[in-house]
NUDRENVEX-675503 format. One record per residue (C-alpha): residue in three letters; x, y, z. Coordinates in steps of 0.02 Angstrom, whole numbers, padded with zeros to 5 digits, always signed. Layout:
ALAXYZ ...
! end
This chain:
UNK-01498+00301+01718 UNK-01585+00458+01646 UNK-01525+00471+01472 UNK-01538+00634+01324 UNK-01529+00543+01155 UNK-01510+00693+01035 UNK-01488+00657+00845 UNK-01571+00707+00683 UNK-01565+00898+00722 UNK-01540+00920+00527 UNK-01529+01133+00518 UNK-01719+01200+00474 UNK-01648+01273+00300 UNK-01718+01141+00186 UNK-01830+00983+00198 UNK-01761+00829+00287 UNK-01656+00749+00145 UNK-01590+00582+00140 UNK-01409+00625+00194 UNK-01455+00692+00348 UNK-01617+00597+00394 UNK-01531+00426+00378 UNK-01493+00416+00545 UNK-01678+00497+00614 UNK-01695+00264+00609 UNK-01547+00259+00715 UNK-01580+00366+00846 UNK-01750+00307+00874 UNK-01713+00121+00860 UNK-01566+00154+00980 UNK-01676+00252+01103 UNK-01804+00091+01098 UNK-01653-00024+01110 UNK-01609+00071+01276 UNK-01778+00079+01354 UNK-01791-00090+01362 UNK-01603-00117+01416 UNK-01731-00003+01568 UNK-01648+00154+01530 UNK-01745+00328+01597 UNK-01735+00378+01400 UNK-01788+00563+01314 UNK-01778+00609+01123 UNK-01720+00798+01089 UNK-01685+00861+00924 UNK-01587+01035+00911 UNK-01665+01160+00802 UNK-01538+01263+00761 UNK-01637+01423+00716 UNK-01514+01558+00725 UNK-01348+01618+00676 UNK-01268+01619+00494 UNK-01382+01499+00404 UNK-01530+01568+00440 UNK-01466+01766+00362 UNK-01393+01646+00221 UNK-01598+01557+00184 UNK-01667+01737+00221 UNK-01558+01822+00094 UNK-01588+01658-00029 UNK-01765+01691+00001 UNK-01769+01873-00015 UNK-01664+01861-00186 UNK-01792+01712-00245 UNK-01921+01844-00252 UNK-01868+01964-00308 UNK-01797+01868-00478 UNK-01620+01877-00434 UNK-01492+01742-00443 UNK-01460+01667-00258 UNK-01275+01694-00211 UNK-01132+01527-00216 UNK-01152+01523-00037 UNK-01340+01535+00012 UNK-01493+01383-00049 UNK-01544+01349-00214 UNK-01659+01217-00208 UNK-01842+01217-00300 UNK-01918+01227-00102 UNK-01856+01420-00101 UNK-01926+01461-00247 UNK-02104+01394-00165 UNK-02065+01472-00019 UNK-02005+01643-00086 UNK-02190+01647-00181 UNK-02280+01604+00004 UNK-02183+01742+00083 UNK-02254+01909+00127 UNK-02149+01994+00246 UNK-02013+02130+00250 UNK-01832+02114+00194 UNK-01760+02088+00348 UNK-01658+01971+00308 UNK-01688+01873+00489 UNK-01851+01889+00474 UNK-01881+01802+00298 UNK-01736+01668+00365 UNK-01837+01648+00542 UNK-02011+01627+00425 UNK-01934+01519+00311 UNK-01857+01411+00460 UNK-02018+01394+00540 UNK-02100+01336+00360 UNK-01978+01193+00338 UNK-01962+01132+00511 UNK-02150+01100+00483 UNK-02103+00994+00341 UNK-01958+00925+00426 UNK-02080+00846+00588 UNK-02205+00770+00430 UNK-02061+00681+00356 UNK-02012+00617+00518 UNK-02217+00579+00574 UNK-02201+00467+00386 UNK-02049+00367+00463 UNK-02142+00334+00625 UNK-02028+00444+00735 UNK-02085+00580+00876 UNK-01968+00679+00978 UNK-01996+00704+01153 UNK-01937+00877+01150 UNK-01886+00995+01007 UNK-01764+01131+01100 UNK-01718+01288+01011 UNK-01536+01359+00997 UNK-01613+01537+01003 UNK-01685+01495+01176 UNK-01529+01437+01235 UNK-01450+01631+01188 UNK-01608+01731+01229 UNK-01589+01657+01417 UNK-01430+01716+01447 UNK-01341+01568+01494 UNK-01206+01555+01365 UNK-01142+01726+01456 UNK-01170+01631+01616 UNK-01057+01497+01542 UNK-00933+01605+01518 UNK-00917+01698+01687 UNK-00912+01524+01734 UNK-00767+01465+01650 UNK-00697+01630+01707 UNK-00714+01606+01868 UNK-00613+01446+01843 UNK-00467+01551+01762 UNK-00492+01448+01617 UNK-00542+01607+01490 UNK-00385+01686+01394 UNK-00428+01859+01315 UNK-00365+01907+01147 UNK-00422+02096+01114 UNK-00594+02054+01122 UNK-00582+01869+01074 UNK-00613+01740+01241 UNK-00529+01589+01214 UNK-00564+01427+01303 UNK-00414+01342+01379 UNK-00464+01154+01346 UNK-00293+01103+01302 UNK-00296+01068+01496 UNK-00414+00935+01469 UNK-00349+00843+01319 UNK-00394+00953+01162 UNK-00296+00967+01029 UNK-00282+01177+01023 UNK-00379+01311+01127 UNK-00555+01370+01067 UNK-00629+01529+01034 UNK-00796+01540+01130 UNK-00797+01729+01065 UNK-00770+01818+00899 UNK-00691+01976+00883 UNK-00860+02045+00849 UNK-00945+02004+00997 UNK-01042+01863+00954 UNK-01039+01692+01020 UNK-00949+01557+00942 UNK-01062+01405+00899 UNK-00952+01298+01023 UNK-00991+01410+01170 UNK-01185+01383+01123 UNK-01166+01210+01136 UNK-01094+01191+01283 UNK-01232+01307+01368 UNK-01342+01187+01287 UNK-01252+01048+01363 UNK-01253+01133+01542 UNK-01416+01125+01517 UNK-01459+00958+01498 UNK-01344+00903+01616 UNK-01377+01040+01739 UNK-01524+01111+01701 UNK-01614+00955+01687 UNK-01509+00841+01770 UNK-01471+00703+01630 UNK-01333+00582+01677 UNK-01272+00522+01519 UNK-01305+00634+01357 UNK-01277+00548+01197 UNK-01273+00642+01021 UNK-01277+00591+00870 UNK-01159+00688+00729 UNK-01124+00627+00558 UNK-00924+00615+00535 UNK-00911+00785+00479 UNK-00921+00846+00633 UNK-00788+00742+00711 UNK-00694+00917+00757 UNK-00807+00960+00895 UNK-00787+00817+01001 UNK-00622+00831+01072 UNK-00694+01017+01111 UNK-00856+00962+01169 UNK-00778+00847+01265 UNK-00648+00964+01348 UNK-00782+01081+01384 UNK-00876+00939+01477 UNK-00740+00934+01597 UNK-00706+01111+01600 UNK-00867+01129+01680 UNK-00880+01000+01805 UNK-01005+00864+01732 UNK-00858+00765+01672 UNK-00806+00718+01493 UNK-00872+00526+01549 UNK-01042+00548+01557 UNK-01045+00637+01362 UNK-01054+00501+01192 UNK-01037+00574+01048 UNK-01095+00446+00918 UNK-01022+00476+00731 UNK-01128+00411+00591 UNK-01042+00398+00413 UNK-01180+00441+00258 UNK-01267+00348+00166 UNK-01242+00348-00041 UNK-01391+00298-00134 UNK-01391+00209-00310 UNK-01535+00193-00413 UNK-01476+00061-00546 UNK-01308+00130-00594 UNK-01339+00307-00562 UNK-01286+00383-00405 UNK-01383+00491-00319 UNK-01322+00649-00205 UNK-01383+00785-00106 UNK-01355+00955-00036 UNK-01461+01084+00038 UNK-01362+01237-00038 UNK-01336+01159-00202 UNK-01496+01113-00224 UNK-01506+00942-00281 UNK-01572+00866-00120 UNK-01680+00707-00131 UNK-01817+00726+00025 UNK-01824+00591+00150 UNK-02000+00593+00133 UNK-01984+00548-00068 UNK-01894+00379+00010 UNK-02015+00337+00137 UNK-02143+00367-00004 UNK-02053+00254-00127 UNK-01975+00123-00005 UNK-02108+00133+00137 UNK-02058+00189+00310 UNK-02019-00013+00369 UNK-01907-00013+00224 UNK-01842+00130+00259 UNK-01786+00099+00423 UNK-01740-00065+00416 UNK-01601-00010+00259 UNK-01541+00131+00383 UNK-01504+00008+00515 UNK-01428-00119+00420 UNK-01244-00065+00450 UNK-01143-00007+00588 UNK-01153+00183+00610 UNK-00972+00186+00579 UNK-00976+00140+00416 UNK-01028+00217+00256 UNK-01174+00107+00170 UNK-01219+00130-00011 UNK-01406+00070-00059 UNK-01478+00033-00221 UNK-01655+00083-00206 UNK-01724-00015-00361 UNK-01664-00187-00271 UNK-01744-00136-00087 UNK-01915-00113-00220 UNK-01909-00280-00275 UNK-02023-00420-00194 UNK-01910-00555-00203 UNK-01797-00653-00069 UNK-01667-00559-00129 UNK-01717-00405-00043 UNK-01665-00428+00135 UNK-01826-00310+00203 UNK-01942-00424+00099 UNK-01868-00559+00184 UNK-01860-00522+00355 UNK-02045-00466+00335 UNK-02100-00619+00241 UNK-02039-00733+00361 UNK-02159-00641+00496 UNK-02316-00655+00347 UNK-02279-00839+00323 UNK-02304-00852+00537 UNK-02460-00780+00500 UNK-02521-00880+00373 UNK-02482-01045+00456 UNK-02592-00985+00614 UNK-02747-00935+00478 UNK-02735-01109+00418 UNK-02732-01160+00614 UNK-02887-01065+00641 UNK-03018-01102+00468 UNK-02980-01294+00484 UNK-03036-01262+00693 UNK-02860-01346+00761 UNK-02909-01314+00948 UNK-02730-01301+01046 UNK-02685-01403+01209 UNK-02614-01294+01351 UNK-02443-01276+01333 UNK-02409-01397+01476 UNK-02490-01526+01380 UNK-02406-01519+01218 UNK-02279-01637+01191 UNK-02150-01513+01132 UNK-01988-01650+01155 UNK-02071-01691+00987 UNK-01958-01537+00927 UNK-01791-01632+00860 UNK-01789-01581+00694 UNK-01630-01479+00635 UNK-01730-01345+00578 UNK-01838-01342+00742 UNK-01680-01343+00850 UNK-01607-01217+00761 UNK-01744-01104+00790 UNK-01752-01124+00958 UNK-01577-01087+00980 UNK-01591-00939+00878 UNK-01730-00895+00972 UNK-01628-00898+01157 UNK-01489-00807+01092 UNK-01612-00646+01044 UNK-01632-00555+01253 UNK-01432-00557+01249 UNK-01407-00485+01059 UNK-01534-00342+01134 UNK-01442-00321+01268 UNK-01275-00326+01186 UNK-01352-00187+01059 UNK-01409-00090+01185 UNK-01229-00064+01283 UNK-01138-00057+01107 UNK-01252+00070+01021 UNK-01265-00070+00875 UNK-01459-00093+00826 UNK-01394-00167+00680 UNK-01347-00314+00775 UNK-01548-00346+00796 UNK-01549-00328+00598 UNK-01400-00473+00609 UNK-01523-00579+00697 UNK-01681-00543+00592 UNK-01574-00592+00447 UNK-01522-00754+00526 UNK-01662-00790+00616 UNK-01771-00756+00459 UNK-01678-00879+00362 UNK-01703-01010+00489 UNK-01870-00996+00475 UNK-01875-00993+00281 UNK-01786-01162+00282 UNK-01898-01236+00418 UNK-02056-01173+00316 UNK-01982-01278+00182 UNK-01936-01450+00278 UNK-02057-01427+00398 UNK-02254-01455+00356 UNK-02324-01396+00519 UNK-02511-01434+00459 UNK-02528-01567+00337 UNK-02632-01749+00336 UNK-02452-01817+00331 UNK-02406-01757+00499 UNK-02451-01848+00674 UNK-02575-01704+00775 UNK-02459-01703+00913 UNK-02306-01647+00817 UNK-02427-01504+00719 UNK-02470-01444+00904 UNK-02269-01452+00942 UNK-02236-01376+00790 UNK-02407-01238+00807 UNK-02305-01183+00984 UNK-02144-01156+00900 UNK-02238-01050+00763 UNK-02295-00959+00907 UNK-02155-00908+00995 UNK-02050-00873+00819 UNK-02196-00762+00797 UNK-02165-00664+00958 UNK-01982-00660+00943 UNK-01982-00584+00772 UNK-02122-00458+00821 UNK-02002-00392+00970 UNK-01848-00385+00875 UNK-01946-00283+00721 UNK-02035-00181+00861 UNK-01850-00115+00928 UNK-01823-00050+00746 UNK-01964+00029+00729 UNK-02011-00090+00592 UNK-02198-00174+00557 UNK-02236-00348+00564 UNK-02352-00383+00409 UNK-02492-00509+00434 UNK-02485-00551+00253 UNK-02366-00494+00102 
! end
């Protein structure tokens, strides 16, 4: 199935800040998760880079330099008093909004290149309204008798297909509603491009457009079915007992790429995917810092280092390995070794299962358990040791091995590295 996996898509009016970029781990880990459930997969984030909020940064911008206070309503972070001194242009409000735009969605793709994550295609809103299509939409619907005209409102009837009230696809200005954009944009992936399943990624404040989105879906024939809208609840960060918040306009936004700096971009994504999507998480960063078994990324990723280490030992005292089919591996009875292995089998259906139920923090569930396992068979188990028969530390060498490549494919789907040594 040929799948667009949209998510991220923060609006280009600020750096990539921690409330919105929490899920940027999400939607990649999920789009990994579903090529290797063999899914036709492609990555899109939505700039949207027209419209309201990008007169509001132009006029924040514009008032920025020249000394005056930036209204309630527009952005006043630190970033547009940097940008304000950069800029050169006229006053034209959409012009110093489309400039600035273009300046931070350059700093939005490096905070995203720090985290490890590339989009297969950026798409721009203002392409999507520059084509033409939205109008096309419209005569569409039309055609369909499903347009109601109020002066010179249009109004979407998609209480025929389950919404909760009617929807205004145009103002009484003219202009387009943002809902009639998006479903042009939909049309297009669906249409255009021929996706079969689209799945976006919102956080819950924009749980009003999906009945509408949804509505629309049907209203133009690709069928509400084949749409997911995925709702992810944000993420509160805590460092110690202090809270920390964020918000573009208010400007007290903490960059994603100050967290990936501080945590590292493993850490990083590995807290992000920790939880269901569903539910809120709250993180206190000075805890994910510290290198102690306490810290559920340190370890997950020291279980993986002490793999390592046991196959360096292997290799400087010159242990030479029997084939596979020779080793004795019925030598495994231990508690600790069974209950790897078991652990082990159950990993191709939890990636499977995470895969259909848009949960990659069910492959966190298992590198928690699975990590655990290991810690207490490091512990009981000596795997090379004067004390132990050769034949068991071969047994024992093969189990390292194949612990080794399970937790290296389960971290892979996340997105997170696999340190050699820690």
């Amino acid at each position: 199935e040929k799948v667009s996996l949209e998510f991220c898509s923060a609006n280009p009016t600020g750096p990539l800040h921690v409330g919105n970029g929490w899920w940027a781990s999400y939607g990649d880990a999920l789009a990994r998760l579903l090529r290797r459930c063999n899914y036709q997969v492609s990555t899109e984030y939505y700039v949207n880079d027209t419209g309201g909020q990008i007169r509001r940064l132009g006029e924040s911008l514009l008032a920025r330099r020249a000394g005056r206070e930036v209204e309630e309503e527009g952005y006043q972070g630190d970033y547009v008093k940097v940008l304000a001194a950069q800029y050169s242009g006229s006053e034209d409000v959409v012009a110093a909004g489309t400039w600035a735009a273009e300046k931070n969605l350059a700093t939005i793709r490096n905070s995203l290149d720090k985290l490890g994550i590339h989009f297969d295609v950026w798409f721009s809103q203002a392409s999507i309204e520059e084509s033409g299509v939205v109008q096309e939409i419209l005569d569409l619907l039309d055609s369909k008798g499903l347009i109601a005209e109020e002066g010179t409102k249009r109004i979407l009837l998609s209480t025929r297909f389950g919404d909760s009230r009617d929807r205004y696809l145009v103002k009484e200005e003219g202009d387009f509603t943002y809902l009639a954009g998006d479903i042009a944009y939909h049309y297009n992936k669906f249409v255009v491009r021929g996706f079969q399943r689209v799945i976006d990624i919102f956080g819950a404040d924009h749980h009003g457009q999906v009945a509408s989105l949804k509505a629309a879906m049907d209203a133009i024939g690709v069928g509400s079915e084949h749409l997911e809208i995925l709702l992810g609840q944000m993420v509160s960060l805590q460092s110690g007992s202090d809270r920390l918040k964020f918000s573009k306009r208010k400007g007290n936004l903490i960059p994603l790429e100050e967290l990936v700096d501080e945590l590292g971009p493993s850490a990083t994504r590995l807290l992000s995917l920790s939880t269901s999507i569903d539910r809120a998480a709250s993180v206190d960063v000075e805890k994910v810092k510290a290198q102690s078994m306490d810290n559920p990324v340190y370890y997950i990723q020291y279980a993986h280092a002490r793999m390592a280490s046991i196959e360096r030992v292997r290799d400087q005292r010159g242990i030479v390995m029997p084939g596979l089919d020779a080793a004795d591996l019925s030598m495994l009875i231990h508690p600790r070794e069974l209950a790897l292995l078991r652990q082990i089998t159950l990993l191709p259906e939890v990636v499977e299962e995470a895969g259909l139920e848009r949960a990659p923090y069910k492959i966190v569930n298992w590198l928690k358990e699975f990590s655990g396992l290991f810690h207490s068979f490091y512990h009981d188990c000596y795997v090379i040791s004067d004390s132990v028969d050769l034949e068991l530390t071969y047994a024992r060498l093969y189990l390292v091995a194949g612990c080794k490549i399970a937790i290296r494919v389960a971290l892979s789907l996340l997105g997170v590295e696999a340190p050699e040594q820690m």
